[in-house]
C-alpha positions, 0 to 999 in steps of 0.5 A: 513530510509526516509518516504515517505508522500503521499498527496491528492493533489499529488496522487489522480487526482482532489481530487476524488476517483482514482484506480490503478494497483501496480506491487511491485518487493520486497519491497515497500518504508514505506510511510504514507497517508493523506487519506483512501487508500483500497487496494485489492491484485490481485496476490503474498503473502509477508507481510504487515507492519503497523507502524512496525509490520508484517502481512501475506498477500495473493492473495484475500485479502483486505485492509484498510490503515487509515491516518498517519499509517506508512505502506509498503509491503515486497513481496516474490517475487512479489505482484500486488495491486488494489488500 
């Protein structure tokens, strides 16, 4: 299973604060972040792993991916992320 590594100098412009819109149809491949990442879900449900465990996630939720936890998201069937 490959791990994506997301570095601060290839994801976020200029090494500041940045914000995106994220459509996931499916699944989302496992990465791991360098940085702090919020993260709000605008629309769809699935779940969230983190490091291997399973977590229900809905429309409205927030949350906050720490450095170097192995993470992704399984959505049912689609999910839309502010990030």
């Amino acid at each position: 299973m490959r791990l994506d590594r997301f570095t601060v100098t290839n994801y976020i412009e200029n090494g500041e604060i940045s914000a995106s819109k994220k459509e996931i149809d499916g699944d989302s491949q496992l990465h791991w972040h360098e940085f702090y990442e919020i993260e709000y879900l605008l629309d769809g449900d699935g779940d969230y792993i983190i490091d291997g465990k399973h977590y229900p996630i809905g429309a409205g939720m927030f949350f906050l991916m720490t450095p170097t936890k192995k993470a992704g998201i399984k959505s049912t069937p689609y999910a839309v992320l502010i990030r």
